[in-house]
N, C-alpha and C positions, 0 to 999 in steps of 0.2 A: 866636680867637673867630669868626672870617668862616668858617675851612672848617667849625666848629661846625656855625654857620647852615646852609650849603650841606648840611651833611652828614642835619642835620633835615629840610630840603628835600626833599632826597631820598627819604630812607627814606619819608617823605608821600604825594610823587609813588609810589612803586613800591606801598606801602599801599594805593592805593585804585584801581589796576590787577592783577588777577589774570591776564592773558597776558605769559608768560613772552615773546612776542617784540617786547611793547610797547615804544616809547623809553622809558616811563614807569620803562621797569625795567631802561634799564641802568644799571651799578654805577660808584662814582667809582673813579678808578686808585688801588692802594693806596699810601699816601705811603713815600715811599723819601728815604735820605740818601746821602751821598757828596760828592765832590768837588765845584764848580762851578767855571764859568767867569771867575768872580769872582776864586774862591782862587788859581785855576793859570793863567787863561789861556789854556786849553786845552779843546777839547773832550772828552769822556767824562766820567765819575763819571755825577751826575743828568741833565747835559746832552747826548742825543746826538739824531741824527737816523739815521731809519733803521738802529735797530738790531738785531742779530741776535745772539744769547744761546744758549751752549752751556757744560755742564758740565764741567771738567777734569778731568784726572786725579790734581790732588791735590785733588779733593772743590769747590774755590771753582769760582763762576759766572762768567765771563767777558761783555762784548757787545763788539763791534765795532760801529763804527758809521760813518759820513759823517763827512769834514773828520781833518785831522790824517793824511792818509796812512795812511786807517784806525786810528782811535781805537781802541784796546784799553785797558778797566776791569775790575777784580774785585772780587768780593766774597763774602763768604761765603753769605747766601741774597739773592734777590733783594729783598728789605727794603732792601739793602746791609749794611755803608756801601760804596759803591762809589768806589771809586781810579781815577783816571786813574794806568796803569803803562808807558803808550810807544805806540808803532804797530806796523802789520803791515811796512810799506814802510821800508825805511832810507835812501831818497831816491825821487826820482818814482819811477812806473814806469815800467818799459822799454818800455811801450807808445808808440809814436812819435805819439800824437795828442794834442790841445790838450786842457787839463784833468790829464795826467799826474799834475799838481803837488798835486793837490787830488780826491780820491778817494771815488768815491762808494759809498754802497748796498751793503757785504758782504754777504754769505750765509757762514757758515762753519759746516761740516757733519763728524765726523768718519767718517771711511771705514776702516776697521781700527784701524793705532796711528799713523794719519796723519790731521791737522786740514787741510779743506781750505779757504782764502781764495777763494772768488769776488768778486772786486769791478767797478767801472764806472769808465771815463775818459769824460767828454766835459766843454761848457760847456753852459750850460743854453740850450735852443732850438733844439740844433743834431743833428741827425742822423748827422753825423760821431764815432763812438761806438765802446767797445770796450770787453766783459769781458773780462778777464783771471782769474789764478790765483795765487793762492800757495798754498806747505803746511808743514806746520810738527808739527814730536812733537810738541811741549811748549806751543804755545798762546804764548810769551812772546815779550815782544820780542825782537830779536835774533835769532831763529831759524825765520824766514821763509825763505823761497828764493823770489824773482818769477818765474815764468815765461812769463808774460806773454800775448798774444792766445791766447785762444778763440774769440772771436765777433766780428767785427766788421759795422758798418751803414753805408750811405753810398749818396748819389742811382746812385752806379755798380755798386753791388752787386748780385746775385741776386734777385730777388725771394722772402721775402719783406723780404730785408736791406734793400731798397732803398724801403720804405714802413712801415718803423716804427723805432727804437731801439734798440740795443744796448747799455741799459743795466739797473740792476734785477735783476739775476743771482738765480735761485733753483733749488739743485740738492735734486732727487727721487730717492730710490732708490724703486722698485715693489719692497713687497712680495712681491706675486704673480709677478709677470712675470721681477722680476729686473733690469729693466733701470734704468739710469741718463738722467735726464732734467736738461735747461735752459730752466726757464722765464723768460721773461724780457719787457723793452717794457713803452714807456709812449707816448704822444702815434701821431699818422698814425694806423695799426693795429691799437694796442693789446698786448696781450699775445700772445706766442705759445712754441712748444715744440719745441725737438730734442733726438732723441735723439745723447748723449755717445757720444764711444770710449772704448775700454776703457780707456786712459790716462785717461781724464777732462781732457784739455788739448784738444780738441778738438771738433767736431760732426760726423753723420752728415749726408748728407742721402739718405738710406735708412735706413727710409725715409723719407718728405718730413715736413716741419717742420708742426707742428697750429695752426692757429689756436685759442685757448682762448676771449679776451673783443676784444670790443668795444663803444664808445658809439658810434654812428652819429650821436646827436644833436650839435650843438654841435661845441667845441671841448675838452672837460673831458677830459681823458686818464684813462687806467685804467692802475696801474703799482704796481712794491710786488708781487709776486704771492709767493706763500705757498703751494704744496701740502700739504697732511698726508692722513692715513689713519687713520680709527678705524671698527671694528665694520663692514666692509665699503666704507666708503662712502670714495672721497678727494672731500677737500674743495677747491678753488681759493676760496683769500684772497686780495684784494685795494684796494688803495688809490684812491679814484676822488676827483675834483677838485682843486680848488686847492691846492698844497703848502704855500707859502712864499711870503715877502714877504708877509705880513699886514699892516695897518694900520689900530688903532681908526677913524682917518676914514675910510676907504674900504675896507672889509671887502667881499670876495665877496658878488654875493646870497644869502640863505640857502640853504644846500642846494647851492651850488658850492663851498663848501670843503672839502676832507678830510673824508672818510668811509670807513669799512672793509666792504669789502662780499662776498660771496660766493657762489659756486654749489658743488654735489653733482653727482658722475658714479658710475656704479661702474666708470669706467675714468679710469685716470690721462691720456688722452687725451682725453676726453670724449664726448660733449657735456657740457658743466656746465650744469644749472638751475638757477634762484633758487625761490623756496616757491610763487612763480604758474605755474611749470613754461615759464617764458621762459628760451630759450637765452642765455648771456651773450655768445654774437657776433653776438644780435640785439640786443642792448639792455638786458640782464635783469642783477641784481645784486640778492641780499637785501642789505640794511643791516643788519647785525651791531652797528654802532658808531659814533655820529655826536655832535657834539657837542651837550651839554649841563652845565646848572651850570656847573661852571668850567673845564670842558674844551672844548677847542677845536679843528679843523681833527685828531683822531686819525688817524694812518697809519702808513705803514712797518713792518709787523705783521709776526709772525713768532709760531709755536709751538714751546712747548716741551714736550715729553710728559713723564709723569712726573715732577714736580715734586709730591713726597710723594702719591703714588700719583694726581695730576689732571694732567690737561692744562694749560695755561695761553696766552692769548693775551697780548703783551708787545708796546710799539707805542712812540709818540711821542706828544708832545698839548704846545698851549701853556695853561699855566693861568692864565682870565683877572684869575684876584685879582693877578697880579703885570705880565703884559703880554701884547698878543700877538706880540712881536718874535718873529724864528725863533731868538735865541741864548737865548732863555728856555724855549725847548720841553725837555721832559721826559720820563724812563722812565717809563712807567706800566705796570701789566699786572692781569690779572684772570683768574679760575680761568674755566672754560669747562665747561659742563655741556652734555648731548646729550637733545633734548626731539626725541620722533620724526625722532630722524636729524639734528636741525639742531641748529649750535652755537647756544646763550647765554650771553653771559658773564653772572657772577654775581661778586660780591667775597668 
């Protein structure tokens, strides 16, 4: 009966807004079922953070996600019902830095007849950081291979290693161009970009690494970054404020918690603009997706194309009809529609 209400609510709000880039109109996440935390004990099924969602090849939808040595669920459409079915890691990683144990933020991309794992090592706060690699035919557990550093960050590092994170993994293949890209960063700097070797285990530094976003104000990181491409335009997604560690008595000021935001380039390097035509390594981010009704602090986004002939943006969100703990956040996703060039989601 409550998501009822909520669901009334809504459709009201969006009713008596006709701009498609209104908050008024964005859509609730559609309800999904699967596993919880509850049943298993385990992260994935409904419960993941930071998830990333790819199609197999025997037709089910896969996410990987944070916690559990990368959480890997299936399901057959993203409705679910989604299964927790094991990890990507069959102990830490062989990355020798602190957090090994406990694995952040996949990106898993297929490149031929090979599934590739990007994932993140650190503790939270720290700058001592590293993405790593795995790859896998089959998607399943068990048949992973770690290979461990691509990218690492730390106060002794190169600059721009040595003023932002290495963590947040997101791999780009350019349509156009061809080339293979790692976007990545969250806190100090913010996000930035190098181009891969042709092994994909690696970085270039030729040429030099792009700075894509930054928040100059504050302290609120930008992180979670997202590339896609449609009808010319690539887009940069990403995740800007508060993550984690919610609590009803002491909740973020409004507007510092998780939100989804974005800029448009016609170059996978940029400049990215938001819709006021602000750089986002001046300050600039459209809001695509921010909390309302009973979603809360949404991020960790990811696209998935073609999903019965639409795009789809797919994320995380705590719902507050049940709590806002971080082990109660949720898949959510919604189809994405293109209103002069910019995304809207729509349900």
């Amino acid at each position: 009966m409550l998501l009822l209400v909520f669901a009334l609510i809504a459709i009201a709000a969006r009713a008596a807004s006709h701009d498609p880039f209104s908050p008024a109109n964005w859509p609730l996440p559609h309800n999904i079922t699967g596993d919880s935390l509850t049943s298993t004990g385990q992260w994935g099924g409904v419960h993941v953070h930071d998830p990333s969602v790819v199609k197999g090849p025997d037709g089910y939808y896969y996410s990987f996600s944070t916690h559990n040595l990368v959480a890997i669920s299936k399901a057959p459409s993203l409705d679910g019902y989604w299964k927790f079915i094991g990890s990507v890691l069959k102990g830490e990683s062989v990355i020798p830095l602190a957090g090994r144990n406990d694995t952040w933020a996949p990106n898993v991309v297929q490149i031929g007849d090979t599934y590739y794992c990007y994932y993140s090592v650190s503790t939270f706060g720290s700058m001592d950081s590293g993405i790593g690699l795995a790859t896998s035919r089959t998607l399943q557990p068990g048949s992973w291979t770690d290979h461990g550093l691509v990218l690492e960050s730390g106060a002794t590092k190169e600059y721009p290693l040595n003023d932002t994170n290495a963590i947040d993994p997101n791999f780009f293949h350019d349509p156009k161009t061809g080339e293979n890209l790692l976007n990545y960063g969250s806190f100090w700097s913010d996000i930035w970009q190098f181009q891969l070797a042709k092994d994909l285990k690696s970085v270039l530094w030729k040429p030099p690494p792009v700075h894509l976003s930054f928040d100059p104000v504050g302290t609120n990181p930008e992180e979670g970054s997202f590339m896609s491409y449609h009808d010319g335009w690539y887009y940069l997604w990403y995740s800007h404020g508060i993550c984690c560690g919610y609590n009803v008595s002491a909740l973020p000021p409004p507007g510092q918690e998780y939100s989804i935001r974005l800029g448009r380039s016609k170059s996978s390097h940029g400049p990215f603009l938001d819709r006021n035509g602000t750089d986002l390594v001046d300050g600039g981010g459209y809001i695509v997706y921010g909390s309302h009704d009973y979603v809360y602090g949404p991020g960790g986004q990811g696209v998935l194309q073609d999903y019965h002939g639409r795009d789809v943006l797919y994320y995380h969100y705590v719902p507050t009809y049940i709590s806002y703990l971080d082990t109660d956040k949720r898949l959510g996703w919604d189809y994405i529609d293109y209103v002069d060039g910019w995304p809207v989601l729509v349900y």
